[in-house]
N, C-alpha and C positions, 0 to 999 in steps of 0.2 A: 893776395889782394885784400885789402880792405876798404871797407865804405863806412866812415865815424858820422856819416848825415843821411838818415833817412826816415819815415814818416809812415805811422803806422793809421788806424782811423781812430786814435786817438788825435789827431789832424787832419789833415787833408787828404790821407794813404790809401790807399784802395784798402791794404790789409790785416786783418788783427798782428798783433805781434807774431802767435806762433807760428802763423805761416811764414808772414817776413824773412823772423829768423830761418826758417828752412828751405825756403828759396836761396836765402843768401849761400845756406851751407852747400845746397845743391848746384850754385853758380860758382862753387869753388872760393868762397872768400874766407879767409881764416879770423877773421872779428866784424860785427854788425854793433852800432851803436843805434839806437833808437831815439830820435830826435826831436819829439813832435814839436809844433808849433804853439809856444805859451808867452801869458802877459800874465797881469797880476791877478787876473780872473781866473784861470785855469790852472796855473804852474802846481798849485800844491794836488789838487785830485788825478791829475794827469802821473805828476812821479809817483803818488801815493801806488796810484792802480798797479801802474808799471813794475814799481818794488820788487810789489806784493805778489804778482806773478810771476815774475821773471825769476824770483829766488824758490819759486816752486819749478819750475821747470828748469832750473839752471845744470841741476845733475843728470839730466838726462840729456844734454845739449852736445855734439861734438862740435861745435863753434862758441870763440869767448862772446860775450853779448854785456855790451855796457847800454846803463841806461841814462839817458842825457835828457838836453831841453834843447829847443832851438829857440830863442828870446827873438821876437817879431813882432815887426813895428810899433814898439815898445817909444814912447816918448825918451830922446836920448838921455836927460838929467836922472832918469828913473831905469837906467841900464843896469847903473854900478852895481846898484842894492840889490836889484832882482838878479843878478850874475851873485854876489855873496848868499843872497836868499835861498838862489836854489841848492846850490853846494853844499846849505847846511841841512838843508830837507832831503837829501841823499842824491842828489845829481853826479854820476861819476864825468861827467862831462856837458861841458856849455860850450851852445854855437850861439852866433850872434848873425841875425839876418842879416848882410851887409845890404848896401847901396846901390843895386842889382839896377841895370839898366830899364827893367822890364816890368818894374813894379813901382809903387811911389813911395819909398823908405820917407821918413823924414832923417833933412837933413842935419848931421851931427853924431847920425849911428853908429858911422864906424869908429869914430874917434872915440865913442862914449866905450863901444868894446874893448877898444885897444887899450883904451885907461885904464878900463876897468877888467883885465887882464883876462876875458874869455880866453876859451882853449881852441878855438876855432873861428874865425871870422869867413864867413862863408861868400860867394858869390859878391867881393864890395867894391865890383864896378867900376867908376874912372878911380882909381886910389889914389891921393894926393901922394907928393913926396914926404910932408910930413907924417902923414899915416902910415905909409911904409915903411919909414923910419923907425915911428914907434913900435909897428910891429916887427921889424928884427930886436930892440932893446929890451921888447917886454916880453919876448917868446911867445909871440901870439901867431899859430898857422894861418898859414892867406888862401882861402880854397881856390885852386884850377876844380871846375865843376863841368861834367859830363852834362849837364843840365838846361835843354833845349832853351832858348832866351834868355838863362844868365849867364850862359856858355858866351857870348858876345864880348866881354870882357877878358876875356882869360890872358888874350895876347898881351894887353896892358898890364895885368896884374903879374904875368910874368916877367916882362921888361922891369917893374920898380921893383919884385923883389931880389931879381939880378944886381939892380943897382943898389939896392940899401943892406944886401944881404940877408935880408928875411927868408923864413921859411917857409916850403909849401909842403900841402896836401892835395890829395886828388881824391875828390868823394862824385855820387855820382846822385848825390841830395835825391833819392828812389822813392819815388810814392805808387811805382807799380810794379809789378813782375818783369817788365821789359825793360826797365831800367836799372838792374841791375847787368850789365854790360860785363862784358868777357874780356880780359885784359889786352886781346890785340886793337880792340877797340877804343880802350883805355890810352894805350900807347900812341893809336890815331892821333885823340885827340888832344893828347899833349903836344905833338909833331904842332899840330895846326896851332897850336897858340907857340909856335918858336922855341919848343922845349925838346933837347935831345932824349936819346930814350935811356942815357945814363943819366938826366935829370928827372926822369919818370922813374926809374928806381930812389932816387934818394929823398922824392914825395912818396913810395911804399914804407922806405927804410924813417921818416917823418911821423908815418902812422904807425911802425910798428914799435919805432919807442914811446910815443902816446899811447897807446894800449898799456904796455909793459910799466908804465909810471903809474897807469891808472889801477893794473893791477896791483901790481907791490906796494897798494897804499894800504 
């Protein structure tokens, strides 16, 4: 299993990083990406911290651990830059808040990520067909999320990426110890958004070549 979106209390997370990570290892998942939630206020001290501790504890770690951003309710013209901005300040991976039914994104987010080629477009809610679109051509992941009220979407976002051929991932966007979910549950909830449980492998198989890209860079 892996989970590329989750939140430590450099966000909204109940938990420092190194617990995170060691719940995660203890819940059986073979890579944790740490996510938090950043705009143009926070992104640089939020990676900085992250970095700087994660490559202290990274040898001692028997789970891989990337460390990302989750870019949130970000005004969408000012996506692209902060998706190239953080890449270059050491983001081994970028989520983009989608469109989530549950929250008030402004409108134009998820196109702004798909444009601007995030690695993950997370919980984005009714997806046009144009946006799915873009995201099968720009290889941008469309999250199915384990994620209580952005979970309402999933059924949708898997019908268009059916249709447009886009890719998924299944993250479980963890801001607590119970939220890191055990894969029959996993498997549940992919069932429920109309996704068989050989398309719940090729969302693991999804994540484990993002990892795998992410490391061999």
């Amino acid at each position: 299993m892996y989970d590329l979106h989750t939140h430590s209390i450099f966000s909204d997370g109940e938990l420092i990083p190194a617990e995170l990570i060691q719940r995660a290892k203890v819940a059986g998942y073979r890579a944790v990406a740490i996510t938090d939630h950043v705009d143009q206020t926070n992104i640089d001290p939020v990676l900085k911290n992250l970095s700087k501790g994660i490559e202290k504890m990274r040898p001692h770690l028997d789970i891989e651990v990337i460390i990302g951003v989750e870019i949130t309710h970000v005004p969408p013209p000012l996506i692209k830059d902060l998706i190239i901005h953080a890449r270059e300040i050491g983001a081994q991976i970028v989520v983009v808040h989608g469109e989530t039914l549950v929250e008030p994104v402004p409108k134009g987010t998820n196109l702004a990520a798909l444009r601007g080629r995030a690695d993950i477009l997370a919980h984005p809610g009714i997806i046009s067909n144009t946006e799915a679109e873009i995201a099968a051509q720009n290889g941008v992941l469309l999250e199915i999320t384990t994620r209580k009220g952005h979970c309402l979407s999933n059924g949708h976002v898997a019908k268009m990426a059916k249709k447009y051929n886009a890719a998924l991932i299944m993250n479980n966007d963890a801001h607590a110890p119970e939220d890191l979910i055990p894969v029959e549950k996993r498997k549940l909830i992919a069932m429920g958004a109309g996704l068989s449980e050989q398309a719940y492998y090729i969302m693991e198989q999804n994540a484990e070549k993002l990892v795998r890209k992410i490391l061999d860079k």
